[in-house]
N, CA, C and O of each residue as an XYZ file, in Angstrom:
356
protein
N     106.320     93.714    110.939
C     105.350     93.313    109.943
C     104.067     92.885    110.641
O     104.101     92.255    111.698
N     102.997     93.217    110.069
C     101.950     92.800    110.415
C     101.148     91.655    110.258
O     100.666     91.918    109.157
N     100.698     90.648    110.553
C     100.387     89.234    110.547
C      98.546     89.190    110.996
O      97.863     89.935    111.699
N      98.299     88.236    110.388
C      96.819     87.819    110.347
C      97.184     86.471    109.861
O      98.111     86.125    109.129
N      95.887     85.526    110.655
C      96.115     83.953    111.103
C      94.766     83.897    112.137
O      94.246     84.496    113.078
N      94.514     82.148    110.811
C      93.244     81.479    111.600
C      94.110     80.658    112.580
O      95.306     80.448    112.379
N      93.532     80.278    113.490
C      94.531     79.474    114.656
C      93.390     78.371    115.040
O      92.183     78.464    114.818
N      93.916     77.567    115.516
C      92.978     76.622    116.392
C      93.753     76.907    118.211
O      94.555     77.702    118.701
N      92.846     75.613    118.755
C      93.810     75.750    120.272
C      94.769     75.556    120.566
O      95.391     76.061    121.501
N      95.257     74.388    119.455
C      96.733     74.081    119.292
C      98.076     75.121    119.108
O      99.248     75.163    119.483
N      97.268     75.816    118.403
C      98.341     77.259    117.584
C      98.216     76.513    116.124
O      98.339     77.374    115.253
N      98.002     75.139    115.526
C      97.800     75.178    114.458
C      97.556     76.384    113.606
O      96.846     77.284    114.055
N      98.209     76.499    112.134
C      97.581     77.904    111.654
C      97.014     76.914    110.414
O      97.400     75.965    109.731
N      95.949     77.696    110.570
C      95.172     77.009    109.130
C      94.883     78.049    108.082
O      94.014     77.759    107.259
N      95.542     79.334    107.980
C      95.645     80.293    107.390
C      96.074     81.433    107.888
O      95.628     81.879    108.946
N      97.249     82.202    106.977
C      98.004     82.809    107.679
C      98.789     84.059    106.557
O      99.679     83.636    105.820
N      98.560     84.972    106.512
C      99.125     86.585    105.677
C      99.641     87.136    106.463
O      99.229     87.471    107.574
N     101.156     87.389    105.708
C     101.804     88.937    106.411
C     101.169     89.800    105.376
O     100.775     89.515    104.245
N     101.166     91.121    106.147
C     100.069     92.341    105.546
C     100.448     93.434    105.213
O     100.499     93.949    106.330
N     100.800     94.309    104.442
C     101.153     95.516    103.974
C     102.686     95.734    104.463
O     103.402     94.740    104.590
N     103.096     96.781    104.685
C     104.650     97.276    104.837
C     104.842     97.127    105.931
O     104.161     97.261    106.948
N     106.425     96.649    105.592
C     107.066     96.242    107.319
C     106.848     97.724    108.229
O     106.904     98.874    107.794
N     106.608     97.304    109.502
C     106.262     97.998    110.293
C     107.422     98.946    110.728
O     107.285     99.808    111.597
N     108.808     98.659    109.905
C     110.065     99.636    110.082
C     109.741    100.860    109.184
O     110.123    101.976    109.534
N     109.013    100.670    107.982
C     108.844    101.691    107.226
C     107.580    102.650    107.556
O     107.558    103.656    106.847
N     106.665    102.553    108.365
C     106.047    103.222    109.473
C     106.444    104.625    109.679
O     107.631    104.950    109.675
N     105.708    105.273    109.817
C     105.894    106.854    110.702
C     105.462    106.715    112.094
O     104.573    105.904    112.354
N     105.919    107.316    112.878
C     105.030    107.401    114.046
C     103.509    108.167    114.328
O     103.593    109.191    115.005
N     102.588    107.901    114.026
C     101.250    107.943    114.022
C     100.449    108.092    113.388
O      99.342    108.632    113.402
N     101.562    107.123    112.235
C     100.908    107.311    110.862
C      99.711    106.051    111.091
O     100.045    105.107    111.808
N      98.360    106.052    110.491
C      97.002    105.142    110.385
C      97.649    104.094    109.234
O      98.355    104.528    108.324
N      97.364    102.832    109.362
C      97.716    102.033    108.084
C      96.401    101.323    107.343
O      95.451    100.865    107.978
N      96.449    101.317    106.695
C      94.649    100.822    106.114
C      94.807     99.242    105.058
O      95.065     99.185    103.856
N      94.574     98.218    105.926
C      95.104     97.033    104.992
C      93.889     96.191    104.795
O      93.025     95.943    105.637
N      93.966     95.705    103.297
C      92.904     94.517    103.006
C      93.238     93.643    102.982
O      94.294     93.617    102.350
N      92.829     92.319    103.497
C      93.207     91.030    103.240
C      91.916     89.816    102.975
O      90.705     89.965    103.142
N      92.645     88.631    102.520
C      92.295     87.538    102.514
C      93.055     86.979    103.033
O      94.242     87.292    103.128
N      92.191     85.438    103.757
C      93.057     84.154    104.014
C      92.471     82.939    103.558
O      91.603     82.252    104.095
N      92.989     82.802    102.643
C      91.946     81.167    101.993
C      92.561     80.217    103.332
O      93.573     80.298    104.028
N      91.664     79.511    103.297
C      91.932     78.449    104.936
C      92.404     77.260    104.016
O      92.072     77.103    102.841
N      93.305     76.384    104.817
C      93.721     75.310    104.077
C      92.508     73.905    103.819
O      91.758     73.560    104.732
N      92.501     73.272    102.539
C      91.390     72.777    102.348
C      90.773     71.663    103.049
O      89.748     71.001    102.884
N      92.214     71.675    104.310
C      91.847     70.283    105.205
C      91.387     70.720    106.680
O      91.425     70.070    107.725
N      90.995     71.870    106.464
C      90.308     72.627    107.866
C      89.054     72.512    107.822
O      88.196     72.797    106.987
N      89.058     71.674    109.674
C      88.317     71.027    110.413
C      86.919     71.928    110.894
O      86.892     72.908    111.638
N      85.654     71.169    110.127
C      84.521     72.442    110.731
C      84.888     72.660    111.852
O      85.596     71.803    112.380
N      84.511     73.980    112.668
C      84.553     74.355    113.986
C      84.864     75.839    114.084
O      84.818     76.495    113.043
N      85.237     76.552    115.453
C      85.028     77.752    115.201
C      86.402     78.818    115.567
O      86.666     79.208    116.704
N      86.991     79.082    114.628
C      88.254     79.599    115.088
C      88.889     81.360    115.247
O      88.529     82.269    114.499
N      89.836     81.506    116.337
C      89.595     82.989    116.269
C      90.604     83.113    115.588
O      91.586     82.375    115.661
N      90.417     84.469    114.530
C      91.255     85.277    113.594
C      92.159     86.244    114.600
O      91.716     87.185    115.258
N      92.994     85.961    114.573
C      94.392     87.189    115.634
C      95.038     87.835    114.124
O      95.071     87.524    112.933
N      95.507     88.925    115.021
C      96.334     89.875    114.977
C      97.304     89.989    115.412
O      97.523     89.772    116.603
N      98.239     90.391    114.519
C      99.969     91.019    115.473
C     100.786     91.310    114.518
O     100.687     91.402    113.295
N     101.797     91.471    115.449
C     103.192     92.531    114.986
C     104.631     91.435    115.326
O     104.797     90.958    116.449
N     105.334     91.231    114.467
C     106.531     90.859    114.316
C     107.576     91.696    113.773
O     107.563     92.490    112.833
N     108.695     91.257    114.762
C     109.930     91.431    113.630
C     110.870     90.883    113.687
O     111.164     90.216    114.679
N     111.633     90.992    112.643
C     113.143     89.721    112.104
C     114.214     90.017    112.318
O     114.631     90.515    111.273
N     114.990     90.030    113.069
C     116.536     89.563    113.558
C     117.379     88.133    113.713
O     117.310     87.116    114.402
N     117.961     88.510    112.977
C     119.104     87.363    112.744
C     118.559     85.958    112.801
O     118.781     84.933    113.445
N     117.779     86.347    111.882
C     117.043     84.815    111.308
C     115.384     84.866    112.103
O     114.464     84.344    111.474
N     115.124     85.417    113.282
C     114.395     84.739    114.454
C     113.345     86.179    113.738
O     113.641     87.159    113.055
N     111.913     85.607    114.379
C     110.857     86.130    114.149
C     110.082     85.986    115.260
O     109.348     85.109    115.716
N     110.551     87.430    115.677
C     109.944     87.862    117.066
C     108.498     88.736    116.862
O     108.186     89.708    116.174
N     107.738     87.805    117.898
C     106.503     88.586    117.683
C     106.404     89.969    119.189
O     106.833     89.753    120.322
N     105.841     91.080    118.803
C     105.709     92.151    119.807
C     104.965     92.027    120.837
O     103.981     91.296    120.719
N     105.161     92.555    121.859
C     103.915     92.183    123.034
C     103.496     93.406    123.073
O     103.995     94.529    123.010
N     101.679     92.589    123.283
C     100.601     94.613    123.820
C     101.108     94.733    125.157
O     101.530     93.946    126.004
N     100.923     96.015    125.068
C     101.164     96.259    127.128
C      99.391     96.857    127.563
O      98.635     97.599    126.935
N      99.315     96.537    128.160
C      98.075     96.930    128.773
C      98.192     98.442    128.857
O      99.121     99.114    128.410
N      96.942     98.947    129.597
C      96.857    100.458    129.908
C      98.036    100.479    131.354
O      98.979    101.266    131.444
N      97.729     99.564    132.234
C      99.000     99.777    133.466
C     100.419     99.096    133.263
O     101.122     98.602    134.145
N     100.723     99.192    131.697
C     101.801     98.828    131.850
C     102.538     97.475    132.390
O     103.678     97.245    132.795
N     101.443     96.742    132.222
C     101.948     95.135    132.037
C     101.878     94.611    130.995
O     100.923     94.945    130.294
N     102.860     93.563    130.444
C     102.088     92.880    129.092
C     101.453     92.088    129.300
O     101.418     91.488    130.375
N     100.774     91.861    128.332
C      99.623     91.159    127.821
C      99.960     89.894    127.248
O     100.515     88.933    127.781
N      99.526     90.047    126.038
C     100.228     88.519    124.998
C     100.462     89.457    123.204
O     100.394     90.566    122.674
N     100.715     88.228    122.970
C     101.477     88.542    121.695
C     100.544     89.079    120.307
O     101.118     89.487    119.297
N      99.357     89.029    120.394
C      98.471     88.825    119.279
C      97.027     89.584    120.293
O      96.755     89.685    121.490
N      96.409     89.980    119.012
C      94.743     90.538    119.353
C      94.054     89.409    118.689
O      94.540     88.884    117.688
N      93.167     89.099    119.105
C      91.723     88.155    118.752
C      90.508     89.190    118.386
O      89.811     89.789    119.206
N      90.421     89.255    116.978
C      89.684     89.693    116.213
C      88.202     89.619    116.122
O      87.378     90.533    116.134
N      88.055     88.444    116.037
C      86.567     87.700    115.949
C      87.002     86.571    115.583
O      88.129     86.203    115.253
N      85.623     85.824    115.697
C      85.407     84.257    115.078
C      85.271     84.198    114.118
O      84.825     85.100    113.409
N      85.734     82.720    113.645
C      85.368     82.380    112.161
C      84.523     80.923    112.257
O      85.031     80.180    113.096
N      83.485     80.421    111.662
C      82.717     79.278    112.027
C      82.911     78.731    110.647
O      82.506     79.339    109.657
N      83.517     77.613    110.587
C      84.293     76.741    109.370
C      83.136     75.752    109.246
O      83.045     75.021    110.232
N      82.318     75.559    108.384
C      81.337     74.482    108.676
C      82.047     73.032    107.034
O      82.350     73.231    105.858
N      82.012     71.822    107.860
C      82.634     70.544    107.056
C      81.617     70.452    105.230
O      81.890     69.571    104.415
């Protein structure tokens, strides 16, 4: 499944959507085209936070998120950083 989330440095999520069809029901190279919103929660702190990206999936209760691999085949981390969001109080 696909996930979108405001984060702070903490990992706090101050807004957070899973997004269109689980990523099991997928083709292989099939394009997916998703719209979203995230209303931020109403107790989020002006300042400037990055919007990530990623991929999970669910086994036996646990919600494993996917890792990118780089171009040489190392991983990376768990999530893409999208852009900023500037929350003003």
């Amino acid at each position: 499944t696909l996930f979108a989330q405001v984060v702070d440095e903490d990992t706090t999520r101050w807004a957070s959507q899973d997004l269109g069809q689980p990523t099991s029901s997928w083709a292989e190279g099939e394009l997916q085209t998703v719209q979203m919103s995230l209303p931020l929660s109403p107790d989020t702190p002006g300042k400037v936070y990055p919007i990530i990206l990623g991929l999970y999936t669910v086994a036996d209760g646990q919600f494993n998120r996917l890792q990118i691999i780089a171009e040489d085949g190392r991983p990376t981390d768990d999530f893409l950083r999208l852009t900023l969001l500037r929350v003003t109080p």
